[in-house]
N, C-alpha and C positions, 0 to 999 in steps of 0.2 A: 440354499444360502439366504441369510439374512438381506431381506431390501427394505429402505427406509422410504418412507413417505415424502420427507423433505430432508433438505439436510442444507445448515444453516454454515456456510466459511468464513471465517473471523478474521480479518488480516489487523495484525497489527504493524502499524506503519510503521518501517524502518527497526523493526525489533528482533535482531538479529543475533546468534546465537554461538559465535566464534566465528573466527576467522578462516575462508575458503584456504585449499592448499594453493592456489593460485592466486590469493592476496596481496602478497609481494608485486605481483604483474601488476596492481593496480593503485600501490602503494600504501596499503590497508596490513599490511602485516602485524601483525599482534593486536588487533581490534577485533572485539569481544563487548557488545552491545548489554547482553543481558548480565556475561557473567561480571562486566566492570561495574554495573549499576550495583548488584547483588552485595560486590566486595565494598562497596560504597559505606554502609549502614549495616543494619538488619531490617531488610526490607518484605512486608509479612506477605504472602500469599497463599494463605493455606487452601484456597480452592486449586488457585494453577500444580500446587503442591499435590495435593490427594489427585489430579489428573495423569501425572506423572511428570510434570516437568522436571525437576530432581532425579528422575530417573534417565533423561536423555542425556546427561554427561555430569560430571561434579562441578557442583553448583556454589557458592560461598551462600550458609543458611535459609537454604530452601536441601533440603536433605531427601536424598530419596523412599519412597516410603514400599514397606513389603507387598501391598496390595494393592496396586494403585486404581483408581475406579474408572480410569481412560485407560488408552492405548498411545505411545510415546514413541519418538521418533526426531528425526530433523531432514530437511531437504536439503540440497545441493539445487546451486543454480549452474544448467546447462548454458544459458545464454551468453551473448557478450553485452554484457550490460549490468547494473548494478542502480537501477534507477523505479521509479514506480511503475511505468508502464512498462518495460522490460518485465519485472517479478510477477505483473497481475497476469499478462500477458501467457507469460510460461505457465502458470497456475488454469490456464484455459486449454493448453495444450500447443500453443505457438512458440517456437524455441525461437530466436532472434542468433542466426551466424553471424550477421554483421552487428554492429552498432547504428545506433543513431548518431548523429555527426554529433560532437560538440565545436563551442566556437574557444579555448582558453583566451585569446586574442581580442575578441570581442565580433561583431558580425561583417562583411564586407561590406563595403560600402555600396555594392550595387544594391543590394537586398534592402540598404538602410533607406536609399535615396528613393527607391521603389517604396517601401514603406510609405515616406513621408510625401509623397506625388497621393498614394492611393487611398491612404486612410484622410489626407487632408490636414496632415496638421502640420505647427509652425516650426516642427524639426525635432528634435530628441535630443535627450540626455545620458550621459553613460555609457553603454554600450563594452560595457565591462563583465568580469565576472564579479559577483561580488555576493555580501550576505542580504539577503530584503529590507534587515532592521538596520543595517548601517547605512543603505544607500540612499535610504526618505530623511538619515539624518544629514546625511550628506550635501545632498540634491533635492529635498522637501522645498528650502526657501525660493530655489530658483526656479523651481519647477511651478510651484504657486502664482510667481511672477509671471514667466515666461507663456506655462500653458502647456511648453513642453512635453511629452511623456518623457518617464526614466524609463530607459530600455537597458535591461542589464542578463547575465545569463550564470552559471555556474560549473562546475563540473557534471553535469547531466545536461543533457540533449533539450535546455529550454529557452525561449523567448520571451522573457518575463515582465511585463509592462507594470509599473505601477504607476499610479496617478490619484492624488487628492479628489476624494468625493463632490466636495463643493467646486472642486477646477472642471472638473470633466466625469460627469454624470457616469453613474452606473452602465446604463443604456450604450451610452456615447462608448465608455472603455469598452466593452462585449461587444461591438461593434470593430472598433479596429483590431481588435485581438480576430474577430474572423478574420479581418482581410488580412492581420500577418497570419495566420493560419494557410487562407489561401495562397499566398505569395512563399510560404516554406513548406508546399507539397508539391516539388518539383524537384531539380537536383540537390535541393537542401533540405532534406523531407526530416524534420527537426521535432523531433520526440513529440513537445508537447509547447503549445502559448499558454500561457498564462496571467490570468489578468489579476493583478494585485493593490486593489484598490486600498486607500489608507486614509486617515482624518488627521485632524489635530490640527497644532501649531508650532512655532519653532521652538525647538527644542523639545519638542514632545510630541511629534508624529508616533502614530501607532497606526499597524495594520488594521481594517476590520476583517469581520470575517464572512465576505462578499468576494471572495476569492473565486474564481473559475476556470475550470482546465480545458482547453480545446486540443485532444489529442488525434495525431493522425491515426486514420482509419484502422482498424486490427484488420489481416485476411479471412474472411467469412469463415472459415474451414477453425472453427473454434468451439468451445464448448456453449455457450450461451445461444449463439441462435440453432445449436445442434438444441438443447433443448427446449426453446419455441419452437421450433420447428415440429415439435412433439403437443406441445397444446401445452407443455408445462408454464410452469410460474417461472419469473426469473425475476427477483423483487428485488434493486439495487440500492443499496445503502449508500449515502455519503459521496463521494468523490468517484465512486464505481461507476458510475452509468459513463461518466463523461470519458473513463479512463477507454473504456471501449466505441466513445463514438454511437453510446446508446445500441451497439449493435448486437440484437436478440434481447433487448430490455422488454420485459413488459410492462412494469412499474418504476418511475423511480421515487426515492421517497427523501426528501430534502434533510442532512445534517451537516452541521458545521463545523462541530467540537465530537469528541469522545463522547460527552455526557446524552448528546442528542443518538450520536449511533447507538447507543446501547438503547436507549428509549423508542428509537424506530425497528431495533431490533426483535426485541418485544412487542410492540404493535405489529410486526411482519407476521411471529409466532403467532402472534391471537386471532387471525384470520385462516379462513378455510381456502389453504393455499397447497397447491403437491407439484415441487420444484426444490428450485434453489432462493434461499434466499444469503444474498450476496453485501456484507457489510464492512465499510473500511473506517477504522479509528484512526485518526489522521493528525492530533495531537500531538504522539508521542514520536511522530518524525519530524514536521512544522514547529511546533510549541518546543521543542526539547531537544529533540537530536541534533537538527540545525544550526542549534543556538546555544548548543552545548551547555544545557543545562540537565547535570546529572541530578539535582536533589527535585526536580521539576518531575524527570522521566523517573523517580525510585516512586512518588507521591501518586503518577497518573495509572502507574504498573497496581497498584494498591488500591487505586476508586475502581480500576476494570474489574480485579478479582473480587471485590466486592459484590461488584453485578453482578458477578454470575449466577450466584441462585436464582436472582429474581431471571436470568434467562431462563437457567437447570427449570422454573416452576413454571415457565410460557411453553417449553416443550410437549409436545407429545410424546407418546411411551414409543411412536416408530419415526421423531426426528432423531437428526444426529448432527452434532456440533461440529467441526474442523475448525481448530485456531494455528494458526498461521504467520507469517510476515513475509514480505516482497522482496525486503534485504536489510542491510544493516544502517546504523546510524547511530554510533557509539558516542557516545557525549565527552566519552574523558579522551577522546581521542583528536589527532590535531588538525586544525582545519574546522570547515563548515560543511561537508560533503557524507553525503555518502558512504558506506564502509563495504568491501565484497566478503560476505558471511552466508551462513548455515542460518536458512531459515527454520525456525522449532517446529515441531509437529507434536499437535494433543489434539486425541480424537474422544470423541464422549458422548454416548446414548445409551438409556436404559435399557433399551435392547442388542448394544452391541457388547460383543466380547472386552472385557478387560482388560486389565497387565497385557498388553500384548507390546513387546519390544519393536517396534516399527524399523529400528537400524536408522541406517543412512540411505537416506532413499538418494538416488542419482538425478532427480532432478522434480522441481515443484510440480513439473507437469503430474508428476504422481496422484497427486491433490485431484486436479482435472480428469484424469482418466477412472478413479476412482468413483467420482459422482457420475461422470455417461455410464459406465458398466451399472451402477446401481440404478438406472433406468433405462437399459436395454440399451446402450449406446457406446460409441466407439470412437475414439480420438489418435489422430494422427502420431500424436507422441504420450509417452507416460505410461506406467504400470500399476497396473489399480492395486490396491491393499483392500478390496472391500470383501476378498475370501479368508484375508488373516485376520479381520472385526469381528467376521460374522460368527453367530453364536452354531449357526446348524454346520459350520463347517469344521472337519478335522485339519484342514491347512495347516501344516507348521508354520510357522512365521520365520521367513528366510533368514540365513545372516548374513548382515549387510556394515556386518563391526565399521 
């Protein structure tokens, strides 16, 4: 059986690929991420194309092609969840029964009062669900005044601080974003804090992108420190290190935007590295799905395929690609949320098998279990695909219609 030297996983954030059969449960029914963007325009991607995306279901002008130079497929999300840490999560081989709490209501007030007793400050704002870009325009002027933080959350499992640069220092927000951190790893052990700092002035607050996620701890018993634990590389891109609490990282390597992951991606490749290197483009869920900008998310789908040669030319002839997503987050769809959808699957290395029709895999851990088996190792959940890749194997490739 074919085994690769490193093998590089792509997640595109929130780039989801139809709607789960269980999406009505979550009120996501008929949201269809890639294929509403597609039907948007003509939106070009002839690398995602000759990978076989077109080939994983009908696509509006991205067309399947006879020979495709990947191997094609989509996940299923086992968990109960639909959020980032949830889908990276499964993609490591930890399924989630439960969920992470959310608050729709806003947060109780004991947690709040605790809050503003231990971080020190002169009380809070909001405490809503709401979107990032409406609430600094909301709450920007008074918040400037005050000193306040704006605490607000959404339909995912977060604690989301935003705070003016010049009101309350970099340092100073990353600071209390621990202590709500610490304060919601007990009976409200709440997905993720997050610090969302922004500049400007009134009427034209903007985020930067000095963003930071403090997610509660992943169970050890996962892919990443399964392969440190080996002496492998585990080189995290972007938003990935913090998504796991840095746990089993051995590098991380700093981006902010799409255009830096694909750049540190590349740098990861050009290093004498034998692992995983692990990159999350974080754009086209934040910049676009959230904010429900479909001509935003058709434009950024079209700089990635772009890249990819220059990734296809940083590979070696025994890495291998895995391009991905966590969940959905359909722009034409209603609300600011989330969508529960079929994460894509496009696999691609010069050395792995082609056209191979991947189906419907039962759950992202697939992804996970996939990369331990191609380095001698073995995860709790998931079923590897790395004997339907491999070029020395006769495997049929199951059907998973």
């Amino acid at each position: 059986m074919t085994k690769f030297n490193r093998v590089t996983l792509i997640v595109l954030d929130g780039a989801g690929i139809g709607a789960m059969p269980d999406a009505p449960e979550w009120g996501d029914a008929g949201s269809d991420t890639f294929g509403h963007i597609l039907e948007s325009r003509a939106v070009r991607l002839p690398n995602l194309q000759r990978y076989g995306l077109g080939n994983v279901r009908p696509l509006a002008n991205v067309q399947p092609v006879v020979h495709p130079e990947g191997s094609f497929g989509k996940c299923a999300l086992r968990s109960n969840g639909k959020d980032t840490t949830t889908g990276h999560w499964e993609m490591a081989g930890i399924i989630l029964k439960e969920a992470f709490p959310t608050y729709p209501d806003g947060f109780p007030k004991s947690i709040l009062d605790r809050f503003v007793s231990e971080a020190g400050v002169p009380g809070i704002l909001g405490n809503i669900p709401a979107s990032g870009t409406e609430i600094i325009k909301q709450l920007g002027d008074e918040h400037v005044k005050t000193g306040k933080p704006i605490v607000y959350t959404s339909a995912d499992s977060v604690f989301q601080i935003a705070a003016h640069e010049e009101v309350v220092p970099l340092d100073r927000l990353y600071e209390i974003c621990e202590i709500a951190r610490r304060i919601l790893d007990g009976e409200h052990k709440v997905g993720r804090i997050i610090a969302r700092p922004f500049l400007g002035r009134t009427g034209s607050f903007y985020r930067t992108e000095n963003r930071h996620d403090y997610t509660v701890p992943p169970p050890r018993r996962n892919l990443l420190p399964a392969l440190k634990d080996e002496d492998l590389d585990v080189v995290c891109i972007g938003k990935i290190a913090s998504i796991y609490d840095s746990l089993g990282v051995t590098q991380d390597l700093v981006a902010k935007n799409n255009q830096q992951s694909i750049d540190q991606t590349i740098f990861a490749l050009a290093q004498k590295t034998r692992g995983l290197i692990f990159s999350n483009l974080v754009d086209f869920d934040m910049l676009y799905g959230h904010r429900r900008d479909t001509e935003g998310y058709a434009r950024a789908l079209e700089h990635f395929d772009s890249a990819l040669p220059a990734i296809e030319a940083a590979m070696r002839d025994d890495d291998l690609m895995i391009i991905t997503a966590d969940h959905g987050n359909d722009p034409t769809f209603p609300g600011s949320d989330h969508t529960r959808e079929y994460a894509p699957l496009l696999v691609y290395g010069r050395s792995a098998k082609p056209g191979v029709n991947l189906g419907t895999r039962d759950s992202l851990a697939d992804v996970g279990q996939t990369i331990a088996e191609n380095f001698g190792l073995k995860l709790v959940a998931g079923e590897s695909f790395l004997a339907e890749i491999s070029r020395e194997s006769s495997a049929p490739a199951k059907n998973r219609a």
